[in-house]
C-alpha positions in Angstrom: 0.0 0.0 0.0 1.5 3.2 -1.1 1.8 6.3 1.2 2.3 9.5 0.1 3.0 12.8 2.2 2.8 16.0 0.6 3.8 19.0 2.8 2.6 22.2 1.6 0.7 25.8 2.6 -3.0 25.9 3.4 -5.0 25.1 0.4 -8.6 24.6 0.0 -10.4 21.9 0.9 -11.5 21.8 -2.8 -7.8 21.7 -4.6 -6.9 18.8 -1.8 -9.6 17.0 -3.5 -8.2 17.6 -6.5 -4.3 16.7 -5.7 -5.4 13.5 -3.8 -7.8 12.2 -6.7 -5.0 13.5 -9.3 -2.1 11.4 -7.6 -4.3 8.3 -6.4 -4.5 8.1 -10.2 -1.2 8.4 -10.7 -0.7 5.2 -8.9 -3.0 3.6 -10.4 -2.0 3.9 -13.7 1.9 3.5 -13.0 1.7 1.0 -10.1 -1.7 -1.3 -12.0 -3.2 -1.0 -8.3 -6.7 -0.3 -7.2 -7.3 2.8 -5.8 -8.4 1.9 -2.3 -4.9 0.5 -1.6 -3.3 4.1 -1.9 -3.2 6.9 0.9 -2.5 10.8 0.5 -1.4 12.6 3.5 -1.3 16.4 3.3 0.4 18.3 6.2 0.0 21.9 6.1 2.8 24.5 7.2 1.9 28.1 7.7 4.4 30.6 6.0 5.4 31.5 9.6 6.6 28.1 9.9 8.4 27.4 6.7 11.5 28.5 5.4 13.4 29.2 2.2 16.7 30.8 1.2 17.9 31.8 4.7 13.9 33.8 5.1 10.7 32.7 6.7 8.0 32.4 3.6 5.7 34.5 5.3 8.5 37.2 4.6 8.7 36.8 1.2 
């Protein structure tokens, strides 16, 4: 059973639909598994939380 963890910033409810139908699909088609046996987890960082190039992303 495939796992997959995406970290990201706050989406919508709506486009986490979207991302965990798009790559439960993915696995499906590359991996010729049903789609039950796959799991998406989406953790979400706030920009004050994350950083990139030596800045917090909520000061970018």
């Amino acid at each position: 059973m495939p796992i997959v963890t995406v970290q990201q910033s706050p989406r919508t409810v709506e486009l986490k639909r979207q991302l965990v139908e798009r790559i439960t699909d993915a696995f499906v088609d590359a991996y010729q598994i049903p789609a039950e046996t796959v799991q998406v987890w989406i953790q979400e960082v706030p920009a004050d939380s994350w950083g990139a190039a030596g800045k917090l992303t909520a000061d970018l």
